[in-house]
C-alpha positions as CSV (number, residue, x, y, z in Angstrom):
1,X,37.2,-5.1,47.5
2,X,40.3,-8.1,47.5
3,X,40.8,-9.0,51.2
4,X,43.4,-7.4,53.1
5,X,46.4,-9.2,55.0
6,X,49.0,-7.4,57.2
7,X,52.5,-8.8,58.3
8,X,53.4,-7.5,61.3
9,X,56.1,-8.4,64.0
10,X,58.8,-7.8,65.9
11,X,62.2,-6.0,64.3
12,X,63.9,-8.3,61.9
13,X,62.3,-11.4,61.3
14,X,61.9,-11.0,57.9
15,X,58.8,-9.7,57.0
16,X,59.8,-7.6,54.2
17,X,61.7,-10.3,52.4
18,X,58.1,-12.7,53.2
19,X,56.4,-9.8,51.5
20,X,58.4,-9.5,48.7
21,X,58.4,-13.2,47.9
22,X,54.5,-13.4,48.5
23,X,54.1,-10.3,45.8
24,X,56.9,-11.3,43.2
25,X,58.5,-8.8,43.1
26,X,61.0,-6.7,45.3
27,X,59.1,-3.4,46.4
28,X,59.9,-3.3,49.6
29,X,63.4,-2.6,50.7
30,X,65.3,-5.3,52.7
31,X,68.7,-5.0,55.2
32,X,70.4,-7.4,57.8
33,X,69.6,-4.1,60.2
34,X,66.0,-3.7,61.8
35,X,64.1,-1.0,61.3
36,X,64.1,-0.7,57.5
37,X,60.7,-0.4,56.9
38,X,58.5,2.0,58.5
39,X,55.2,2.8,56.5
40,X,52.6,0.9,55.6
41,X,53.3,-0.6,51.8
42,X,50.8,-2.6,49.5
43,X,50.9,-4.7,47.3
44,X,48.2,-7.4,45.2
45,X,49.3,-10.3,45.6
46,X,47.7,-13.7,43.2
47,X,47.4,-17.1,43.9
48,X,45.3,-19.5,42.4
49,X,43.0,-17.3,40.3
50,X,42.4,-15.1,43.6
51,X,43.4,-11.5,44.2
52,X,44.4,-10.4,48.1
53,X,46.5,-7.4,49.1
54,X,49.1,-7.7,51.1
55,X,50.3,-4.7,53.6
56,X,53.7,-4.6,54.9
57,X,54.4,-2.9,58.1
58,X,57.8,-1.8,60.0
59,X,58.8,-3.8,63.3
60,X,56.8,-3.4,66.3
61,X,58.3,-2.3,69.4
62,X,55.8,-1.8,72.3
63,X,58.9,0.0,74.2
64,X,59.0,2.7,71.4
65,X,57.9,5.8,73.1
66,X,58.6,8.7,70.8
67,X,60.4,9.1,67.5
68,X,60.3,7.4,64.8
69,X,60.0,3.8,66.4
70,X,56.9,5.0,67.6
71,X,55.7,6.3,64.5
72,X,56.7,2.7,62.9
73,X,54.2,0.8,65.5
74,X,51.6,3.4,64.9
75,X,51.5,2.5,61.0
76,X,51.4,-1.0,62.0
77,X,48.3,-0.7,64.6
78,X,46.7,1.3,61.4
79,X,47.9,-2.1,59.1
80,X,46.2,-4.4,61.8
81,X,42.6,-2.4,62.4
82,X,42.0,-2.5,58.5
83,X,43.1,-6.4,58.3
84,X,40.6,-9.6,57.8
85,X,43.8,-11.7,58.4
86,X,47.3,-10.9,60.0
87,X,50.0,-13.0,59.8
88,X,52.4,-12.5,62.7
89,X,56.3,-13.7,61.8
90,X,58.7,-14.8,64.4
91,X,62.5,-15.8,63.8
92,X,62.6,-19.4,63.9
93,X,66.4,-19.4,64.0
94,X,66.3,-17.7,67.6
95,X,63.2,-19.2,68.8
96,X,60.2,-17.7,70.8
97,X,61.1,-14.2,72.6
98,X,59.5,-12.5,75.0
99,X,58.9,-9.5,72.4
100,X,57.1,-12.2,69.8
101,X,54.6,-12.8,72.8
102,X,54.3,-8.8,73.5
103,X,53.2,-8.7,70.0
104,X,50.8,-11.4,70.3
105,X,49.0,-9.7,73.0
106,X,49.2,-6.5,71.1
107,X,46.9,-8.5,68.4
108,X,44.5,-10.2,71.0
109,X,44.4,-6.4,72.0
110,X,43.4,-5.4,68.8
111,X,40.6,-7.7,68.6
112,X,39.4,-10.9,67.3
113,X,40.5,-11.5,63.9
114,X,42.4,-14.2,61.7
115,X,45.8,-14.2,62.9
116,X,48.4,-17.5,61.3
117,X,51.7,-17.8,63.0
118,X,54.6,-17.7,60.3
119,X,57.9,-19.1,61.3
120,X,60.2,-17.6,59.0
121,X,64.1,-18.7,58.6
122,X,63.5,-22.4,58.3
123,X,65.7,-23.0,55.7
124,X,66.4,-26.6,56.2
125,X,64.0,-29.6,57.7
126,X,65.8,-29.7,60.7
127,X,64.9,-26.3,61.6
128,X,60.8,-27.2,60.7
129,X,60.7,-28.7,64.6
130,X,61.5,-25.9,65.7
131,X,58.2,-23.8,64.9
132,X,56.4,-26.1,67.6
133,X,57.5,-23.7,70.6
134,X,55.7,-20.9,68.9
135,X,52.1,-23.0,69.9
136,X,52.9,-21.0,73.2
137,X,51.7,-18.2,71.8
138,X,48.2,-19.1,71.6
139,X,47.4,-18.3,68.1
140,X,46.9,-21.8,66.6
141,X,49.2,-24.1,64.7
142,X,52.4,-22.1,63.0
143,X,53.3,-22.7,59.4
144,X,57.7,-22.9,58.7
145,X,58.7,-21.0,55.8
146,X,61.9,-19.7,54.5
147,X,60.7,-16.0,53.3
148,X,64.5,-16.4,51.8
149,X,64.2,-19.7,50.2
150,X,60.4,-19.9,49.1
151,X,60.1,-23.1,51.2
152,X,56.7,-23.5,52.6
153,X,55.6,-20.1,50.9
154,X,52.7,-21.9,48.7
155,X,51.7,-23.8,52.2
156,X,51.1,-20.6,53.6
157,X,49.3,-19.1,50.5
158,X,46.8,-22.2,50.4
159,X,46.0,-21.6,54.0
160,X,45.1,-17.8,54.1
161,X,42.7,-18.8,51.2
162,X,41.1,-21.5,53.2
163,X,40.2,-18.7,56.1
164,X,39.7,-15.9,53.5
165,X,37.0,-14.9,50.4
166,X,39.9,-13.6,48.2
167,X,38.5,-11.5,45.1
168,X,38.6,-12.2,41.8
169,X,41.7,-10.7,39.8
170,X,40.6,-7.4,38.0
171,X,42.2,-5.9,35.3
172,X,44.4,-2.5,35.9
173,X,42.7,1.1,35.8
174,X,43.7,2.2,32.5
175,X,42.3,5.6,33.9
176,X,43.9,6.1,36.8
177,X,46.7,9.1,36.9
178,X,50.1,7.9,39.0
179,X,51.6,11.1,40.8
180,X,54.9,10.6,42.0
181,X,55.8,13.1,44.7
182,X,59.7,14.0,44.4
183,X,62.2,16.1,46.0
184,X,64.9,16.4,48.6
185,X,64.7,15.3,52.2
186,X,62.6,17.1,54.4
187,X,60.7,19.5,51.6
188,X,57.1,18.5,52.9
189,X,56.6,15.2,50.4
190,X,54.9,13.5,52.8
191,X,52.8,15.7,54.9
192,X,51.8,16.8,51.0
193,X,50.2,13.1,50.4
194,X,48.8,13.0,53.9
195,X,47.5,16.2,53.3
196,X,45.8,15.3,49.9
197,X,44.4,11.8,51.3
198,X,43.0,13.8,54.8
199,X,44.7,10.7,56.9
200,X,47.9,9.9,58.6
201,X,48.7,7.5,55.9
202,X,53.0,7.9,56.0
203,X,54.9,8.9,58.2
204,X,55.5,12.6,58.9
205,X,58.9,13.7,61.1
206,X,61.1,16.5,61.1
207,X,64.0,13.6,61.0
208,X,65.6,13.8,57.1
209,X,65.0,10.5,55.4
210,X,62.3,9.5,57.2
211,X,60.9,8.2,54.2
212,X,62.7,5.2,52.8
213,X,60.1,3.1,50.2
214,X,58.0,4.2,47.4
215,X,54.6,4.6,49.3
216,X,51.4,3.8,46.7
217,X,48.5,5.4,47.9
218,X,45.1,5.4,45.9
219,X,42.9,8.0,46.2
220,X,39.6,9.0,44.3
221,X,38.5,12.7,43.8
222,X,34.9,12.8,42.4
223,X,35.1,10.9,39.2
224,X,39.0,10.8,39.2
225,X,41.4,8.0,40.8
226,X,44.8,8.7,41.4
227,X,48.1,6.7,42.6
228,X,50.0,8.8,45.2
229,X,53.7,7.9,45.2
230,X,56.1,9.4,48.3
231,X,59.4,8.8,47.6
232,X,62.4,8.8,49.5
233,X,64.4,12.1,49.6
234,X,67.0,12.4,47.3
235,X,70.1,14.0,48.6
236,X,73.2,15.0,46.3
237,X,75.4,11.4,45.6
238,X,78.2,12.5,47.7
239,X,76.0,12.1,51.2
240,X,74.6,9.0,50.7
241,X,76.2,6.9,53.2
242,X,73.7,4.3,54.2
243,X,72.9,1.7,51.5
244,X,69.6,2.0,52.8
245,X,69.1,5.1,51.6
246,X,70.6,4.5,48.5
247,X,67.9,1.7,47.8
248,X,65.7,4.9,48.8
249,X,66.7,7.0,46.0
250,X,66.6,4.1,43.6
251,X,62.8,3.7,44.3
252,X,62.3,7.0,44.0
253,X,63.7,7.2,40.4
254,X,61.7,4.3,39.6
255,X,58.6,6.1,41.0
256,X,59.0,8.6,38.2
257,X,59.3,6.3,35.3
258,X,56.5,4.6,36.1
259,X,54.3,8.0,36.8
260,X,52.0,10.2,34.2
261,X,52.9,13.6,36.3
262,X,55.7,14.3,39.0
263,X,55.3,16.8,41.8
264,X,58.6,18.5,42.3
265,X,58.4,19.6,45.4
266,X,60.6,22.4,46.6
267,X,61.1,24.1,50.0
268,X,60.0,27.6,50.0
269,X,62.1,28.9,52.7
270,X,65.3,27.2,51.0
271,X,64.5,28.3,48.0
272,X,65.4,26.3,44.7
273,X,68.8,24.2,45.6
274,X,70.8,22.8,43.2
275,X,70.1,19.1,44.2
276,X,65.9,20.5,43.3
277,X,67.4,21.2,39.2
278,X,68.8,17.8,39.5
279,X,66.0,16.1,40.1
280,X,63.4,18.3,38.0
281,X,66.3,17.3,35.6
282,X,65.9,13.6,35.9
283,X,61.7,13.8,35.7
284,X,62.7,15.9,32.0
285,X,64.7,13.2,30.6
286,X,62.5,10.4,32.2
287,X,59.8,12.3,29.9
288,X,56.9,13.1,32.6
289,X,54.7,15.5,33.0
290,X,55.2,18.2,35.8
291,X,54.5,20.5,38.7
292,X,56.7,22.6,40.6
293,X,55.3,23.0,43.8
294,X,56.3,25.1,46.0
295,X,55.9,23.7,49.3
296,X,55.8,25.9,53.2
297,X,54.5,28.8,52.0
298,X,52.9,29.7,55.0
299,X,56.6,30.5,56.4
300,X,57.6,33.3,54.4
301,X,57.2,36.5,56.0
302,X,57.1,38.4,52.8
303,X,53.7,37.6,50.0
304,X,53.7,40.2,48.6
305,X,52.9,40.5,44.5
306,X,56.1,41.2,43.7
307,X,58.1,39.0,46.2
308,X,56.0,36.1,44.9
309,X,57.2,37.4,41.3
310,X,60.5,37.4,42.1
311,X,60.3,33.9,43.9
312,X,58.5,32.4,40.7
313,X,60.6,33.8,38.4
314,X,63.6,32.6,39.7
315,X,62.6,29.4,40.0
316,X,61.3,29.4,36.4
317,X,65.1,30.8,35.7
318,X,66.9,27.8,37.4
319,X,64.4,25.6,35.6
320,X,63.9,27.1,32.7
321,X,64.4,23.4,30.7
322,X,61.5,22.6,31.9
323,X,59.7,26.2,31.4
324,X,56.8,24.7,30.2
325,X,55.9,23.1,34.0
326,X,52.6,24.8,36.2
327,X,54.4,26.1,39.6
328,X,52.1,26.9,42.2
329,X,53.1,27.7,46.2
330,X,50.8,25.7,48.8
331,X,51.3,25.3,52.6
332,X,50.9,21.2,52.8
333,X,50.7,21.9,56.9
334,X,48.1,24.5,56.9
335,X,46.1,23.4,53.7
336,X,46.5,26.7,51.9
337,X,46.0,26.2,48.0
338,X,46.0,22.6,48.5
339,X,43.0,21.9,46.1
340,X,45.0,22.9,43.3
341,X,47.5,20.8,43.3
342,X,45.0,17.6,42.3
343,X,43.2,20.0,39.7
344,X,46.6,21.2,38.2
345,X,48.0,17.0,37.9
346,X,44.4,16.9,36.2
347,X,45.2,19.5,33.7
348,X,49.0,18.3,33.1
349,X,47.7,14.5,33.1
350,X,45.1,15.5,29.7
351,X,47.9,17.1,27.8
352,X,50.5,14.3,28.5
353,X,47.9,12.5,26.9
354,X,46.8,14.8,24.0
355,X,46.8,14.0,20.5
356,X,47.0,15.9,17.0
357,X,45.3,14.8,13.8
358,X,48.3,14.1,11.3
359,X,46.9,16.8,8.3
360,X,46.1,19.9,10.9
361,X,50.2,18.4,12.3
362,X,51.2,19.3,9.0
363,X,49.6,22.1,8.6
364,X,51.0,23.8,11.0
365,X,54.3,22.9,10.6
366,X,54.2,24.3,6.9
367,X,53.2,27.4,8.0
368,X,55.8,27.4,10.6
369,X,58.7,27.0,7.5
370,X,56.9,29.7,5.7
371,X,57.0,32.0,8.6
372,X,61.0,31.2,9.8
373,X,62.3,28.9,6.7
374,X,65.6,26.6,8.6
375,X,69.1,28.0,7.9
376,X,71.0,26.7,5.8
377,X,74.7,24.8,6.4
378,X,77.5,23.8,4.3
379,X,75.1,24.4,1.4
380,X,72.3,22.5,2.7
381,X,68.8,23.3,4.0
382,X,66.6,21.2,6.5
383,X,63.5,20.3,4.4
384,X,60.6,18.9,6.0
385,X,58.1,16.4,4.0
386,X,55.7,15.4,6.8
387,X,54.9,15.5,10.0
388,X,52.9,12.8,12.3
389,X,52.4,12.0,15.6
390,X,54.2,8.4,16.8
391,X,53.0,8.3,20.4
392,X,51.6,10.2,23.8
393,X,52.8,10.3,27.4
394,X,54.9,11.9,26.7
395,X,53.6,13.6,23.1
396,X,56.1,13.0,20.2
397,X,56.3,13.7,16.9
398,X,58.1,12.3,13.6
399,X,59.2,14.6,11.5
400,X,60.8,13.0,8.0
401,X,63.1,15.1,6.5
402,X,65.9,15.3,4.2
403,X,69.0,15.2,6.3
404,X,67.9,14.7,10.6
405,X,71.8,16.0,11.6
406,X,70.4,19.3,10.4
407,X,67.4,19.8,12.5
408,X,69.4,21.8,15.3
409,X,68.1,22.4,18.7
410,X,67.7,25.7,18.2
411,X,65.1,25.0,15.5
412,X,63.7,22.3,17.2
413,X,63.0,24.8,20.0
414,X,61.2,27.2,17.4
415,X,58.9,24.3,15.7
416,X,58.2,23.0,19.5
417,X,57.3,27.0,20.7
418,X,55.0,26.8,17.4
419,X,53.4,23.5,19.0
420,X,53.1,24.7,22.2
421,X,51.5,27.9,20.6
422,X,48.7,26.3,18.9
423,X,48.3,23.0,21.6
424,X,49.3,23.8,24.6
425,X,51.1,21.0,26.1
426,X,51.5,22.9,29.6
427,X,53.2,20.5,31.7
428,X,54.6,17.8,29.6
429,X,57.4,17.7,27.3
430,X,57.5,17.4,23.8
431,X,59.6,15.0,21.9
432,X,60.2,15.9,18.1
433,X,62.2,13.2,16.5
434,X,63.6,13.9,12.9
435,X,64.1,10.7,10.8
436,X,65.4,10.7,7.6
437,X,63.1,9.8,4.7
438,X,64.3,7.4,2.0
């Protein structure tokens, strides 16, 4: 396992943008305001041949009480205990604080451990002098860096390897299924993947938009490893105010293009909202595989078999471009039905990834002219020569034919029904692109 470093301190000294320079890449979100960040998000992070991941955490206040500040330092206590090295970033522009030393002792608190003192915001020489006030502190000699800048950074990479056994690069999981769990604010997204890992891994508050990265969270069940993704909550465009959140909702449309199944969650006492098609909408034409679930179940006064008919159905109704999705109705709070939602990605993961043998593809397809020949228009009928399939994840098929403007959707509906029919394909769409042969 690659050694783990957290980077922790007090509200707004920049150790999101340290985090995103460290990893390459921008993953987690960064603002002028504090308080952006509030989970726990990791990240491997290379340097020199050696593999470490990095954590980042939100800002610790050790006057935050109740609400979501004190859920923020509670993540970050988790961050420290599971450390081998912290670094601990101060504001060299404002100098030492009182509430940089209130997180120092937090950390002597937490016990002994490698702990480098990072003085970020030194974004010219004259400013390197200084990071000498921060020896006060008590936690050794502090490195200047500009987070901002990338001055100092490869200083400050060299000497976590020098206190730390980093592990060897591996190459990715090919096998491992990424989940991204989707919806509107306040559905239940998060007390879903808390739920599923049995931990208080992100933050869970009746507060809409608590959520504001893309979480990753792996998890192994038996022989299979997943990714969980929570995402922000996505509310309609007109009431997004904050550009945080808006850089909340961006994260969470990437989470779905770079996820084999979605989890569109939906509130059960709400009912399905027209902001819930939108977004089931945008996991169809990213081309993912699906589950409606049907979150606080446990809430609804009325189960019985023909309520929860009528509730499925008319879900299935509002979302019936994406008929071909599993729902299922699970209490995340209370644990009812749980278990099926990692068995039901399991199933919808295996036919996102299915493949048909080209002759028994054209087989089929032959048989499906036979049975319901194409209509004709302006004197001209859709002729199919052969079939194959180009790709998987999502499936999709080439079909050559004589003239593609011809293959209407209606038809293309009845040869993907005929698919579906003989394959299966529950949970992931199918592509069937017509291409003209020459």
């Amino acid at each position: 396992m690659n050694p783990v470093v957290a980077i922790v301190g007090r509200p707004n000294v920049g150790k999101s943008t340290l985090f995103n320079r460290l990893v390459q890449q921008r993953v987690a979100i960064v603002e002028s305001e504090p308080g952006v960040t509030r989970d726990r998000i990791y990240a491997p992070c290379e340097w020199s041949g050696h593999l470490l991941t990095l954590v980042d955490t939100g800002g610790i206040e050790l006057d935050a009480e109740e609400g979501i500040r004190e859920l923020t330092r509670r993540q970050a206590r988790m961050a420290i205990d599971e450390a081998d090295l912290v670094l601990l970033v101060v504001d060299g522009r404002e100098g030492l604080v009182p509430a940089d030393q209130d997180v120092a002792d937090e950390l002597r608190r937490a016990g002994p451990r490698q702990v480098i003192v990072v003085v970020n915001k030194a974004d010219d020489p004259g400013q390197m002098k200084n990071a000498y006030e921060f020896y006060a502190l008590g936690l050794g000699e502090p490195l200047a860096v500009s987070a901002a800048h990338g001055l100092g950074v490869g200083d400050l990479l060299d000497r976590i390897l020098t206190l730390l056994p980093a592990g060897e690069p591996e190459p990715p999981d090919e096998s491992m299924t990424r989940v991204a769990v989707v919806g509107r604010p306040n559905v239940g997204k998060s007390s879903l993947v808390n739920a599923l890992l049995g931990e208080e891994r992100v933050i869970v508050s009746d507060v809409p938009g608590t959520t504001r990265d893309a979480i990753d969270v792996a998890i192994t069940r038996g022989d299979r490893r997943y990714v969980l993704i929570d995402t922000a909550g996505m509310r309609r465009k007109g009431r997004i105010e904050h550009p945080v959140e808006r850089y909340g909702v961006i994260r969470a449309l990437r989470a779905v293009d770079r996820s084999d199944v979605a989890l569109v969650i939906v509130d059960a006492t709400e009912g399905l909202t027209e902001q819930d098609k939108k977004i089931a909408g945008y996991v169809f034409e990213a081309g993912r595989a699906a589950v409606i679930v049907i979150n606080k179940w446990d809430l609804v006064e009325d189960k019985s078999d023909a309520s929860v008919r009528h509730f499925v159905d008319t879900v299935r109704y509002g979302l019936s471009f994406m008929d071909y999705a599993p729902v299922i109705l699970i209490s995340a709070r209370t644990g009812q039905r749980l278990p099926r939602v990692l068995e039901t990605v399991d199933a919808v993961a295996e036919q996102f990834s299915k493949r048909i043998a080209t002759p028994d593809l054209n087989n089929l397809f032959r048989d499906a002219v036979a049975i319901n020949p194409p209509p004709t228009s302006r004197g001209k009928r859709l002729r199919i020569y052969y079939a194959t399939q180009a790709a998987s994840r999502p499936p999709t098929f080439l079909l050559y034919v004589n003239h593609p403007d011809l293959l209407y959707y209606t038809y293309r509906r009845y040869l993907e029904n005929r698919l579906r029919e003989a394959y299966g394909f529950a949970g992931t769409p199918v592509r069937l692109v017509a291409k003209e042969r020459k």
